[in-house]
C-alpha positions in Angstrom: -15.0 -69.5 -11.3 -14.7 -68.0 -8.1 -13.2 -69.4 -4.5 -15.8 -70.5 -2.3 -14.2 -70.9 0.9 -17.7 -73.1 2.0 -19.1 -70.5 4.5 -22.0 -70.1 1.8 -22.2 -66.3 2.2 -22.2 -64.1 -0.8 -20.5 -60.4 -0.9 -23.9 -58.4 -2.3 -21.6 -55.9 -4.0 -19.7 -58.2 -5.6 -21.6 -61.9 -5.6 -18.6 -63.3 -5.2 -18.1 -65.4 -1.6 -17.3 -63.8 1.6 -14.0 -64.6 2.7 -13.5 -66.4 6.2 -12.5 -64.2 8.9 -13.4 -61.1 10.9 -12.1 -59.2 8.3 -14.2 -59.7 5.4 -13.0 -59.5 1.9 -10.1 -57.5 1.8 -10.4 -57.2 -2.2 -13.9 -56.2 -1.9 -12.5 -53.6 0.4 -9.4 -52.5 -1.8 -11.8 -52.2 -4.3 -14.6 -50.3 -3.1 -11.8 -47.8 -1.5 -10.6 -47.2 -4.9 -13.7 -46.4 -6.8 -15.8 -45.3 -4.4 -13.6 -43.2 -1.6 -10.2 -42.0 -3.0 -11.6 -40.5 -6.1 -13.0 -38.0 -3.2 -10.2 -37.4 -1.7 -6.7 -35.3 -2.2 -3.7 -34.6 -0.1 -2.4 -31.1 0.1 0.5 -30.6 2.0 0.2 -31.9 5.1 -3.6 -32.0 5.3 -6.3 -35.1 3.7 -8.8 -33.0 1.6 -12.5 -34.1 0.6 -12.9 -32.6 -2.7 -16.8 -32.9 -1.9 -16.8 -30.2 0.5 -13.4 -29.4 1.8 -13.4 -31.2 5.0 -9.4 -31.6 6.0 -7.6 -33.1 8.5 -4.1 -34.6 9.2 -5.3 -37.6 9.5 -6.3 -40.2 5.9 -8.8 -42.2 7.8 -10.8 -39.4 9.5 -11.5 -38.5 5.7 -11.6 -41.8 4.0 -14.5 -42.1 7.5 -16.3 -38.8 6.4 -16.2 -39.2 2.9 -18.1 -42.6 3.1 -20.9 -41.3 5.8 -21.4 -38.2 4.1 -21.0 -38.2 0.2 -21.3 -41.9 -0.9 -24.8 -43.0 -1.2 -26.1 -45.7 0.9 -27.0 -48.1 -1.8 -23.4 -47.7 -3.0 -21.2 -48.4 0.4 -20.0 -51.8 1.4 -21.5 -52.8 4.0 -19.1 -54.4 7.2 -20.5 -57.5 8.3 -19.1 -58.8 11.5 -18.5 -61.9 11.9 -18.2 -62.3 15.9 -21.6 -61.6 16.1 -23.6 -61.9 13.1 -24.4 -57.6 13.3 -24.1 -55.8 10.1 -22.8 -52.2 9.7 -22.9 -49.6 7.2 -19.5 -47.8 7.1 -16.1 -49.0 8.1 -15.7 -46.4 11.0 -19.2 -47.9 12.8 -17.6 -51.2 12.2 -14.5 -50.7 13.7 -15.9 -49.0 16.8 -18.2 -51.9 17.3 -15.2 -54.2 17.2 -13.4 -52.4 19.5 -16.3 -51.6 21.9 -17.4 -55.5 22.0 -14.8 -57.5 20.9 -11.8 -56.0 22.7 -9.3 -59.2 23.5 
């Protein structure tokens, strides 16, 4: 049995409950990372590598953010739901930009 934490919403990639929170399920999250987006991915040196199409960059999360817009298929990402606002998103980089664009403190 899983935890329902009593919000009633189910995680449609896992059909397991949402977690409470703005930040969704963060094991949903790990998890999705680790199958879907690292296996993508390499480091070389200094520079983040997408082994899809040789996109690089210094920076992890500017690949870990083109890897899941351009080489995982829709019906395979997450899926960021916010929970401010009820909108729903469909990678992690469009999420956080919402976030910070409407829900700055």
């Amino acid at each position: 049995e899983g935890y329902d934490d009593g919000s009633g919403m189910i995680d449609p990639n896992t059909g397991m409950p949402i977690a409470a929170g703005a930040d969704g399920n963060k094991d949903s999250e790990i998890r999705y990372m680790t199958e879907k987006i690292f296996p993508m991915m390499s480091k070389s040196g200094h520079l983040w590598l997408c082994l899809q199409c040789q996109f690089e960059r210094r920076s992890k999360e500017h690949v870990i953010d083109h890897v899941e817009a351009k080489h995982v298929a829709v019906h395979e990402r997450m899926g960021y739901h916010c929970f401010l606002c009820n909108h729903s998103f469909a990678t992690r980089n469009s999420y956080r930009s919402h976030i910070s664009r409407y829900h700055k403190n």
